[in-house]
C-alpha positions as CSV (number, residue, x, y, z in Angstrom):
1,X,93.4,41.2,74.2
2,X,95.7,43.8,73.4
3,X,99.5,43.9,74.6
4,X,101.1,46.1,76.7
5,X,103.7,47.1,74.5
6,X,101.2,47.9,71.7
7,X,99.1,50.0,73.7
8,X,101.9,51.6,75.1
9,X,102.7,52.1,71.4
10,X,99.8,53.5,70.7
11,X,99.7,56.4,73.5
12,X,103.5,57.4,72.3
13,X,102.1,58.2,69.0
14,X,98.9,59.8,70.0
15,X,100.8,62.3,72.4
16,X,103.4,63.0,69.5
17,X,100.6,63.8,67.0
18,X,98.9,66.1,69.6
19,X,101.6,67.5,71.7
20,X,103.9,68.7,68.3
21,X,101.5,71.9,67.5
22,X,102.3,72.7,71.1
23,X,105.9,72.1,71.2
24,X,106.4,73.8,68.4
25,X,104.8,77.1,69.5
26,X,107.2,76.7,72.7
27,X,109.9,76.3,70.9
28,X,109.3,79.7,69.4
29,X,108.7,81.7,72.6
30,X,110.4,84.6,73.7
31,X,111.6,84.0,77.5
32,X,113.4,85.9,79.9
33,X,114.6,85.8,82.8
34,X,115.0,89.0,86.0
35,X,116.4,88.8,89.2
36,X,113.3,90.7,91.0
37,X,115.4,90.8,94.4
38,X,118.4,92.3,92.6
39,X,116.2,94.7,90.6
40,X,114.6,96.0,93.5
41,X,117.4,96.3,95.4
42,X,119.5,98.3,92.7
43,X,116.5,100.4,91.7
44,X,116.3,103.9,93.0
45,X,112.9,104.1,93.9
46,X,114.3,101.4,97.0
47,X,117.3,103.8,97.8
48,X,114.6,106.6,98.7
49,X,112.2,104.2,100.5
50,X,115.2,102.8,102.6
51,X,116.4,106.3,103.3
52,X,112.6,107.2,104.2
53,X,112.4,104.9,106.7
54,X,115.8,105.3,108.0
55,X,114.5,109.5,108.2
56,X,111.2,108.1,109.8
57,X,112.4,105.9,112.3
58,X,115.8,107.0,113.7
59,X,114.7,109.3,116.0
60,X,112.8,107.0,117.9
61,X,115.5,104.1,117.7
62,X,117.6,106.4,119.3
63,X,115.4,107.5,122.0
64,X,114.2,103.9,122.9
65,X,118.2,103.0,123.4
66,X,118.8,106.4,125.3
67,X,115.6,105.1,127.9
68,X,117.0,101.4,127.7
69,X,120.6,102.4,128.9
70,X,119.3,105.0,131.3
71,X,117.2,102.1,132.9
72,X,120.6,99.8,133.0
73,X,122.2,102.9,134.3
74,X,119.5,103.2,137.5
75,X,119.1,99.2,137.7
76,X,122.9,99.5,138.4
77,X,122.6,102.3,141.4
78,X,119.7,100.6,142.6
79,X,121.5,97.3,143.2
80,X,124.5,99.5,144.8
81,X,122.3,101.9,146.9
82,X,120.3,98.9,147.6
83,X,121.5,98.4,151.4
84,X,121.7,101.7,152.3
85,X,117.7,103.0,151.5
86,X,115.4,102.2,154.0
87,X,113.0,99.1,153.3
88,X,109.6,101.1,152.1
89,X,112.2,103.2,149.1
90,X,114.0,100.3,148.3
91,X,110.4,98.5,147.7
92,X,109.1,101.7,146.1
93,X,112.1,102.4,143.9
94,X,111.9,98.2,143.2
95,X,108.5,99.2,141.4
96,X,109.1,101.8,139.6
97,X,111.6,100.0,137.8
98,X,109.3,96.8,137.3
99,X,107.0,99.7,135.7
100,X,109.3,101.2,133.6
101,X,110.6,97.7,132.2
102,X,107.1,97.2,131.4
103,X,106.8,100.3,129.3
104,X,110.3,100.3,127.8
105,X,109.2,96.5,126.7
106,X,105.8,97.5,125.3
107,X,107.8,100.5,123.6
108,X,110.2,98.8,122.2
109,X,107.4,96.1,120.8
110,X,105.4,98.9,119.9
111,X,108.5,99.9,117.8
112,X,109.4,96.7,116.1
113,X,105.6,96.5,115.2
114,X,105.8,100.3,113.5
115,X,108.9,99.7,111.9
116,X,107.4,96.3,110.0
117,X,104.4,97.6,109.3
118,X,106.0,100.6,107.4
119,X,108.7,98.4,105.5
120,X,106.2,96.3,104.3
121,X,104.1,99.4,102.7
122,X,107.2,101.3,101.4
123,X,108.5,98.1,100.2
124,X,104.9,97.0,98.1
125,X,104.8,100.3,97.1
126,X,108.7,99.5,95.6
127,X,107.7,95.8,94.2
128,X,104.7,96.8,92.2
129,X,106.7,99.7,90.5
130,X,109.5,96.8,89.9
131,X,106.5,94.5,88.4
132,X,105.5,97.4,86.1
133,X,109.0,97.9,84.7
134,X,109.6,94.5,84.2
135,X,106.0,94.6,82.2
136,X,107.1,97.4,80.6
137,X,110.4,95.7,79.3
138,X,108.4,92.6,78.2
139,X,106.3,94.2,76.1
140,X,109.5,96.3,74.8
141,X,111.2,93.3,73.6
142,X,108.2,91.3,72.5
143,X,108.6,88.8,75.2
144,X,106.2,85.9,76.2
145,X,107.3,84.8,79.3
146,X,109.2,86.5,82.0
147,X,110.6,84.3,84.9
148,X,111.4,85.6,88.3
149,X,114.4,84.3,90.1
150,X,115.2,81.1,88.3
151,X,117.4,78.4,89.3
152,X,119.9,79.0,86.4
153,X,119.3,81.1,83.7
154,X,122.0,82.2,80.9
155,X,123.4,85.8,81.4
156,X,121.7,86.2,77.7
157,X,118.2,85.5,78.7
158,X,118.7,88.0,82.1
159,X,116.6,91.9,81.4
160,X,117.3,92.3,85.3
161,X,119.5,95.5,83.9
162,X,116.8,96.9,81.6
163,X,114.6,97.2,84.4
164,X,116.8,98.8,86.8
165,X,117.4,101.5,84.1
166,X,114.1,101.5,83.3
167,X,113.1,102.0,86.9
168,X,115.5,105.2,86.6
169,X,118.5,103.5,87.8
170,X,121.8,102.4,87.0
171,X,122.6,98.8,85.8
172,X,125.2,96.8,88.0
């Protein structure tokens, strides 16, 4: 019967013999590192999306907070005029403001939903030109691996800078 130890032994050696080609060739790889939030932050192409949807959206923020503190404003004068309407306006002017809370909800939902919806395209549309510049600079500097948002990584291994200037931008 064969020990323990010796097979143990045995398996050491037989990984060393085949895993040294392998170690060897990663031992000789080019790596990198990027900071993909920080590069698409810095990059230009992110500046003009966030000003887009600041252009594309604004308007309608500002309206929806106009309609929000004019129904405050008449919730207010309701609750004040309250005792001096006669029963049938106080119940009529009761819903009309249970239907306008009701819209200005569904607005502002309606809204929120928008404004999501077009961050998410402008910001793909922002990624995937990040992931093609930090293609680009791999293949620039001969790299074999390129690793997104590591841990730790030293400053000398970090191309987060090439891409932002070769996204068009300018590196921090």
């Amino acid at each position: 019967m064969i020990q323990p130890r010796i097979l143990a032994a045995a398996a050491v050696a037989a990984l060393a013999v085949f895993a040294a080609p392998t170690m060897a060739v990663a031992a000789d790889a080019k790596v990198a590192v990027v900071r993909f939030d920080d590069a698409v932050r810095s990059s230009p192409q992110y500046k003009v999306a966030d000003q887009k949807m600041t252009a594309e959206f604004q308007k309608r923020k500002s309206d929806l907070e106009a309609q929000s503190k004019q129904f405050e404003s008449d919730v207010e004068k309701f609750k004040r005029d309250r005792v001096t309407v006669s029963p049938d306006a106080a119940a009529k002017t009761e819903k009309d403001l249970a239907a306008r809370q009701v819209d200005l909800s569904q607005a502002g939902r309606k809204f929120q939903e928008d404004a999501q919806t077009r961050q998410r395209e402008l910001t793909n549309e922002v990624v995937s030109k990040v992931r093609d510049a930090v293609v680009a600079v791999a293949k620039e500097k001969s790299l074999d691996v390129v690793v997104a948002d590591p841990v730790f990584a030293n400053a000398s291994f970090d191309i987060t800078d090439d891409v932002v200037k070769k996204l068009g931008g300018t590196a921090k």
